[in-house]
C-alpha positions as CSV (number, residue, x, y, z in Angstrom):
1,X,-54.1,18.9,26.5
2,X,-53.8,17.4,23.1
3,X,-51.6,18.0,20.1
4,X,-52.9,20.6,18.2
5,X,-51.4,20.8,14.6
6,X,-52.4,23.7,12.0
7,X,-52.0,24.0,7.7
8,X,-53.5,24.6,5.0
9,X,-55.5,22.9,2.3
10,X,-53.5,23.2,-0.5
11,X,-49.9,23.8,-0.8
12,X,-49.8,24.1,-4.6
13,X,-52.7,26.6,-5.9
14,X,-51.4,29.1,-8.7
15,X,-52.7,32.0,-7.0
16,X,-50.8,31.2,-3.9
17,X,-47.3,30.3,-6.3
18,X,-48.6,34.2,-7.7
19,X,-48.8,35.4,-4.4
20,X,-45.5,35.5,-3.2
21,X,-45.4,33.9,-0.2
22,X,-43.0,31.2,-1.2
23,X,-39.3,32.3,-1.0
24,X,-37.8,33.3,-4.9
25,X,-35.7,30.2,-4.8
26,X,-38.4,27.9,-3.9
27,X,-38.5,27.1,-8.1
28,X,-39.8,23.6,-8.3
29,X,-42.2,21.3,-6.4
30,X,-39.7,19.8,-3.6
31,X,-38.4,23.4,-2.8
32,X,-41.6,24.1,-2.1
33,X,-42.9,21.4,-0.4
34,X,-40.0,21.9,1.7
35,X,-40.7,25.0,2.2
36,X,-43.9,24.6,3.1
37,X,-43.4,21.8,5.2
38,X,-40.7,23.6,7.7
39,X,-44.1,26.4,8.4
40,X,-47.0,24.2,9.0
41,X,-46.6,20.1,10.4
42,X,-49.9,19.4,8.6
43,X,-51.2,19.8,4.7
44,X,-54.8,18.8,3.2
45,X,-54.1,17.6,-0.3
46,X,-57.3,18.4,-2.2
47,X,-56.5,17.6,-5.6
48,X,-57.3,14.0,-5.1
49,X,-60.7,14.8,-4.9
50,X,-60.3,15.4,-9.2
51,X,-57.9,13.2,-9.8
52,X,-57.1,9.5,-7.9
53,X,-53.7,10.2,-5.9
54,X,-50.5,8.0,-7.5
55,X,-48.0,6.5,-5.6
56,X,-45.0,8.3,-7.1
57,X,-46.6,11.2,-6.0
58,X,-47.1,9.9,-2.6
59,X,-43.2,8.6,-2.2
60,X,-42.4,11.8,-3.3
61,X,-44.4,13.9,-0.1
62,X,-43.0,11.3,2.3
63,X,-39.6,12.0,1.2
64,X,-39.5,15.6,1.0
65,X,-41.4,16.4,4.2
66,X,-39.7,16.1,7.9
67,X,-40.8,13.1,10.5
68,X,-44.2,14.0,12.1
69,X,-45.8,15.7,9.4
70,X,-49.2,14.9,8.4
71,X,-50.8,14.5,5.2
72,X,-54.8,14.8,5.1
73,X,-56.2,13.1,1.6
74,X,-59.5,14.3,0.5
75,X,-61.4,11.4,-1.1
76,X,-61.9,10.8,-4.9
77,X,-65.3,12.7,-6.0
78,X,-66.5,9.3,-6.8
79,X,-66.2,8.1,-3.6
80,X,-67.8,10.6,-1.8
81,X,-70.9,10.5,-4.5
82,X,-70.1,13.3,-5.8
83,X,-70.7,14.1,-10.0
84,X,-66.9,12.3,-11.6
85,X,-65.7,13.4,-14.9
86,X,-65.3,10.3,-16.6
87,X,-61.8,11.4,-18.3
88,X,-60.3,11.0,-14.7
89,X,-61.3,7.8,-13.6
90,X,-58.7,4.9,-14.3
91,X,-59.2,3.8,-18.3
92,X,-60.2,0.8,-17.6
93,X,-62.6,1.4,-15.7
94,X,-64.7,4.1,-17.4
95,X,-68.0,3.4,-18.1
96,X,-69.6,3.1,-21.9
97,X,-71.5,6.3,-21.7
98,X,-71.4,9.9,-24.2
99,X,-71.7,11.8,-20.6
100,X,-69.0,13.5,-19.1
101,X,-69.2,13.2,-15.5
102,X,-70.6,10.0,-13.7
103,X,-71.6,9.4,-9.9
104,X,-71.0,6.0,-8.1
105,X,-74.3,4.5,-9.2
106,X,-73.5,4.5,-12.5
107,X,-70.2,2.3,-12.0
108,X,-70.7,-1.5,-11.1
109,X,-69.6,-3.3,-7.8
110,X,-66.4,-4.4,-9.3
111,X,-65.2,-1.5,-10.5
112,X,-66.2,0.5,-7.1
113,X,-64.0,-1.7,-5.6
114,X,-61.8,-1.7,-8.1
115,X,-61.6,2.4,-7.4
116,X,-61.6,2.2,-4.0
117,X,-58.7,-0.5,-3.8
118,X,-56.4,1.5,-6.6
119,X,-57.2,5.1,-4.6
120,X,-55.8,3.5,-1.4
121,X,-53.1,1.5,-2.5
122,X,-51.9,4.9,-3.6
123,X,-51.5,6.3,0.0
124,X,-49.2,3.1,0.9
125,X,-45.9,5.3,0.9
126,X,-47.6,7.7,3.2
127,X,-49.0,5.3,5.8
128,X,-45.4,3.8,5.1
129,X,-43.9,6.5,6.9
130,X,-46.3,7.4,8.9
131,X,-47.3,10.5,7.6
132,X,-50.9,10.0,6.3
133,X,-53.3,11.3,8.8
134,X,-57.3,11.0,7.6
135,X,-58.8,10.3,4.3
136,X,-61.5,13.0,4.1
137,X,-64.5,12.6,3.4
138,X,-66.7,16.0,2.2
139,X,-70.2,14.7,1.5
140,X,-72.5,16.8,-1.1
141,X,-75.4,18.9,-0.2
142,X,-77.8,16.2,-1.1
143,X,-75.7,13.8,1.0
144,X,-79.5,13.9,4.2
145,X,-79.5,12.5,7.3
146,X,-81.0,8.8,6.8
147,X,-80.5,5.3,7.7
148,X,-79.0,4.2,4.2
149,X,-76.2,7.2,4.3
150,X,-75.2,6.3,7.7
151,X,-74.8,2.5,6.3
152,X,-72.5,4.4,3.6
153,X,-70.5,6.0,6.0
154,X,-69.8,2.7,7.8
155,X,-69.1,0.7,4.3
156,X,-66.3,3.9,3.7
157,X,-65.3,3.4,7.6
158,X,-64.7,-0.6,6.6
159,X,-62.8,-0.2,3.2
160,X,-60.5,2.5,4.7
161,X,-59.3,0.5,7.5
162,X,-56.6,0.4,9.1
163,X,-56.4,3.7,8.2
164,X,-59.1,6.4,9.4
165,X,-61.8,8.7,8.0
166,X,-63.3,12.1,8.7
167,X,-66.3,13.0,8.0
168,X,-67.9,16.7,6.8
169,X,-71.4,16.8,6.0
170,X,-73.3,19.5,4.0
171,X,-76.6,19.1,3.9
172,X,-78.5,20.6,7.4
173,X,-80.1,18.0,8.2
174,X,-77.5,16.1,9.9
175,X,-77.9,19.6,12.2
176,X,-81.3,20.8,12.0
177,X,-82.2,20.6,15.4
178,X,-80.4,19.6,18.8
179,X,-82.1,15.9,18.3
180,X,-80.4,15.8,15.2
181,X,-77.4,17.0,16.3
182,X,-77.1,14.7,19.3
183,X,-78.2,11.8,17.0
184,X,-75.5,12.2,14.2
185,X,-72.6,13.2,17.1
186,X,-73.6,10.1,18.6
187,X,-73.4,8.0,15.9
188,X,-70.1,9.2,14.7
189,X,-68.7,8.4,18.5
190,X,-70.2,5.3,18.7
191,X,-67.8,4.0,15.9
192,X,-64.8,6.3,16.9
193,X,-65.6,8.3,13.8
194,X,-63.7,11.6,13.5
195,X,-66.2,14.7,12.9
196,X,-65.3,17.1,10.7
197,X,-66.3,20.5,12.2
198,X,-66.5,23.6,9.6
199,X,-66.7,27.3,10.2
200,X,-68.4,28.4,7.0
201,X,-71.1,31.2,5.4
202,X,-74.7,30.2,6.6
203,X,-77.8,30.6,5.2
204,X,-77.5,28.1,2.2
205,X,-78.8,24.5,1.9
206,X,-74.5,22.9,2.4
207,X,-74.6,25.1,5.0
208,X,-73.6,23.5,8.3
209,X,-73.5,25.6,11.8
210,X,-70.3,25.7,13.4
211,X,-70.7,22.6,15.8
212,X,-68.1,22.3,18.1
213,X,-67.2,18.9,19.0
214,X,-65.0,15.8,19.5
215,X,-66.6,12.3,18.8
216,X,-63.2,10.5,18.4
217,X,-59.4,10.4,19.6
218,X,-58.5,13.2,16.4
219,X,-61.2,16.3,16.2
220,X,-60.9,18.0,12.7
221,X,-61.7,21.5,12.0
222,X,-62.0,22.9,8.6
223,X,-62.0,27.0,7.8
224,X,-63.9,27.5,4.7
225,X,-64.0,31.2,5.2
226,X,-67.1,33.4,4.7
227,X,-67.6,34.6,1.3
228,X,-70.7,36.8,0.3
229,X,-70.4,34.5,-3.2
230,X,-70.2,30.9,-1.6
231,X,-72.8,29.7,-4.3
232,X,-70.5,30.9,-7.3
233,X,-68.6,28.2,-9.3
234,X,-65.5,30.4,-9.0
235,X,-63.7,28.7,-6.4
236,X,-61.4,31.8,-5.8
237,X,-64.7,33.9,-5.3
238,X,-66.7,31.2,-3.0
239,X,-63.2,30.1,-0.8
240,X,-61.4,33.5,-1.3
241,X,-61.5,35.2,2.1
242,X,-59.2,36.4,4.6
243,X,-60.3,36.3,8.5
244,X,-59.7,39.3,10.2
245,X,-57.5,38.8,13.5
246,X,-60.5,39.3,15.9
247,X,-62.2,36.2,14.0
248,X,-59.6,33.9,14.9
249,X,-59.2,34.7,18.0
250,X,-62.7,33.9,18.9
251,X,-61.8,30.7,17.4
252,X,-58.6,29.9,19.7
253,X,-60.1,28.8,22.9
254,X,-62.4,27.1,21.1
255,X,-60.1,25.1,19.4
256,X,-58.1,24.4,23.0
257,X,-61.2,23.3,24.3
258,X,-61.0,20.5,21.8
259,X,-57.7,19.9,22.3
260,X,-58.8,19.3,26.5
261,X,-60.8,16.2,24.8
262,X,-59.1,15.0,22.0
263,X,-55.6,13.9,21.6
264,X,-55.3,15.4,18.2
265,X,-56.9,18.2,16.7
266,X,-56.4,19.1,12.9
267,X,-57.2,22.5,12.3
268,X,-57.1,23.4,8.1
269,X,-57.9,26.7,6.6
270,X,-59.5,26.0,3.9
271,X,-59.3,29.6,2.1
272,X,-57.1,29.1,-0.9
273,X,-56.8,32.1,-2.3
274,X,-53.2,33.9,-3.0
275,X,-51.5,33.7,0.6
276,X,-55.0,33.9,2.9
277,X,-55.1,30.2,3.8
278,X,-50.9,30.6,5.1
279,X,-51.5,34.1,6.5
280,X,-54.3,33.0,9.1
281,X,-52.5,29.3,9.6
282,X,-49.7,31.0,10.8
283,X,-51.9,33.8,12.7
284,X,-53.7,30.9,14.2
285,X,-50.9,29.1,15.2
286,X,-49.6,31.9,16.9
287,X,-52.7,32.3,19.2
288,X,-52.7,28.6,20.6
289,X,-49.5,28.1,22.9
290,X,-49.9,24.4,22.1
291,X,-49.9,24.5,18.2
């Protein structure tokens, strides 16, 4: 059985601070990362997928988190071809252009690289002290199953080395069918790619069926909840959703099944609003003896 390690993405969202569920003298950002830290051995940080993580900030979560715990990064938007605001990319690197958001196309090799390099040196302090787990890769919906995106996924695979990505997909094609299914499982285990598993609503064009599976050494599973309103650009209305007890414990021997073949399995909830994504963490936890 493998190690089995449950959090949250997010330990910083104003509606959880609103919520409560951090103790009244947890006042500043180290009490609560503290705090936070002594519930759950492993966080997603998300808000490097807006702005480019800094290494202050990353000496700062090493020291103020426990031996074994695990930060997940999220990549830049950028890198994961997703729209950028042009405000938070490096200033020296913004493009000459009136538009306010940018994708990677628009930036030339040198600064790509140039991004890529300054995102990662970022992490050092982390990887430092052995507490950065993946660098998380969340493709966009218009992120289809072809030859040129696979070559993408390999470049990303490359540039993060020796450090390891995860991949989530959001587009159904990667899934459409059981061919496609096997083929993109396959290719992720062929090059010890971790797949990024997500139990989300269904029925839209991101959406991705809950495949369970483990095509590397570290199996990740994301909870984005089920909201009737996953297509708003509220983020509280598309990712604020509490799972009832019976839903996650349908979930639990699912979840020690991938632990029977993987030696690590990150399991995130993913539904940051108030205190839902801590609630079920801890819920969670409790149902898998192993956790």
């Amino acid at each position: 059985m493998g190690t089995l390690k449950v959090g949250t993405a997010s330990w910083t969202d104003k509606t959880l601070l609103e919520s409560g569920w951090y103790p009244s003298d947890a006042t500043s950002a180290e009490d609560r990362l503290k705090f936070y830290a002594e519930q759950f051995p492993l966080v997603e940080v998300d808000s490097t997928y807006y702005t480019p993580p800094s290494e202050r900030n990353s000496e700062a979560w090493a020291a103020r988190t426990p031996e074994g715990f695990t930060f997940n990064i999220k990549a830049f938007s950028l890198l994961t071809q997703h729209p950028t605001r042009v405000s938070a990319l490096y200033k020296e690197l913004r493009p000459e252009t009136e538009k306010k958001s940018v994708y990677l196309k628009d930036l030339d090799d040198k600064a790509v690289d140039e991004v890529w390099a300054r995102f990662l040196s970022a992490l050092n302090p982390l990887a430092d002290a052995g507490k950065l787990g993946v660098i998380l890769l969340q493709f966009p919906p218009w992120f289809t199953a072809r030859s040129s995106n696979r070559d993408y996924i390999l470049q990303c695979k490359e540039r993060v080395e020796p450090w390891r990505i995860a991949v989530e997909f959001r587009h159904k094609s990667w899934f459409e069918d059981e061919k496609n299914t096997d083929r993109t499982l396959d290719f992720l285990r062929s090059y010890g790619l971790p797949f990024v598993c997500v139990d989300m609503p269904q029925g839209h064009t991101s959406s991705i069926p809950p495949v369970v599976a483990a095509t590397s050494d570290l199996a990740v599973v994301r909870f984005h909840g089920h909201s009737d309103k996953w297509t708003s650009k509220d983020i509280y209305e598309r990712f604020g959703y509490e799972y009832s007890e019976p839903e996650l414990r349908e979930w639990a021997p699912k979840l020690e099944g991938l632990a029977e073949k993987a030696e690590t399995v990150h399991v995130l909830m993913n539904n940051c609003y108030r205190n839902y994504a801590q609630v079920n963490a801890r819920q969670l936890a409790d149902m898998l003896p192993d956790a």
